[in-house]
N, C-alpha and C positions, 0 to 999 in steps of 0.2 A: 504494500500500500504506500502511495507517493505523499506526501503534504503538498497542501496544493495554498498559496498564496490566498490570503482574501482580500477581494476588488476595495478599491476605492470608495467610497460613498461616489463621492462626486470628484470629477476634474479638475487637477488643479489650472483652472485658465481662468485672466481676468480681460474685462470686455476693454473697449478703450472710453468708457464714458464712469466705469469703476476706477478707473489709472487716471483718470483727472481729477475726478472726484477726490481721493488718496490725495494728489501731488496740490490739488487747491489747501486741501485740512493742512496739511505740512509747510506750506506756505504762508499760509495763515498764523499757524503756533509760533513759526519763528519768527516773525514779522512782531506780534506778542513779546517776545521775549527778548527777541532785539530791541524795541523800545522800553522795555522794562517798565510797565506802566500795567497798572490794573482801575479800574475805575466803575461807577455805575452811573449814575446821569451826571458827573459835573463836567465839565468841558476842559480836556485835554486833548493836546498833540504833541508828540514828540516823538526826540530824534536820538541816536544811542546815548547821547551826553547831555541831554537838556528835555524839559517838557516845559510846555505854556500853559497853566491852569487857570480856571473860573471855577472859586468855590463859593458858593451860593447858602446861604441858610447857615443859622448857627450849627456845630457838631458836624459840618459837610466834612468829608473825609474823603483822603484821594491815597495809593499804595502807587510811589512814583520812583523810580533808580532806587530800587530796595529800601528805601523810607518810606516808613508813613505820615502824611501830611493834614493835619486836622487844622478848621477855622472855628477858634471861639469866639468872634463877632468883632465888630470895632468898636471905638470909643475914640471921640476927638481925632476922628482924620485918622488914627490908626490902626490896623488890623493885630489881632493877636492869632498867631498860630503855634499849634504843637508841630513839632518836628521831631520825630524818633519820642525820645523821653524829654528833649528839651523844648521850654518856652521863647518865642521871640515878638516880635511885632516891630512893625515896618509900615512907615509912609508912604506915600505914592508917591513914584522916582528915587526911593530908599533901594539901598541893598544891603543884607544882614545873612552872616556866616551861622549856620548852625549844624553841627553836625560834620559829616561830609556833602553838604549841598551849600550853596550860593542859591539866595532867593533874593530875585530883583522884581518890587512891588511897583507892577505898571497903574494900576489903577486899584485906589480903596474907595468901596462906597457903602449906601448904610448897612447894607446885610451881605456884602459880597467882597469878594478882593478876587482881582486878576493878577497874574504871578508870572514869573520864567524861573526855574526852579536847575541848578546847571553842579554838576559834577563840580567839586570847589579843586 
């Protein structure tokens, strides 16, 4: 009596709209990860060494160049933010060092600050 191999379920072949499919996801993650930015509604874009943020609402919170960046509102023209475990606040047209980031405050307003947040 011979042993006889058992078949395959199914074929190993991929169609060419599953091979794009693949290479779009992959493109995608790295694209992610190359920017190093995670977020959910506040307005970012960025580039391997810099992002431009809009954080909106008290406690907005943005995960930017492997910091976390929290706004706990303004007062008098200026924005207070968490960075990592440190506190800072900045003017409009201020730049202030925290952490490993450089954050240059383009515009503070009453419940929002726009930022450029850059590898120090």
């Amino acid at each position: 009596m011979t042993a006889r191999p058992y078949p395959s379920p199914m074929p190993a072949t991929t169609t060419p709209r599953a091979r794009l499919a693949a290479g779009l996801l992959a493109g995608g993650l790295g694209l992610g990860a190359l920017a190093g930015c995670t977020f959910g509604s506040e307005n970012v874009s960025c580039s391997p060494r810099s992002c431009t943020v809009t954080l909106e609402g008290t406690d907005a919170e943005v995960n930017i160049l492997g910091t976390t960046l929290r706004f706990g509102g303004t007062e008098g023209g200026r924005a207070s933010l968490g960075v990592g475990s440190a506190s800072v606040s900045c003017a409009e047209g201020e730049s202030v060092s925290a952490g490993s980031l450089v954050l240059e405050c383009s515009s503070v307003g009453e419940d929002r600050v726009e930022l450029t947040a850059s590898l120090g």
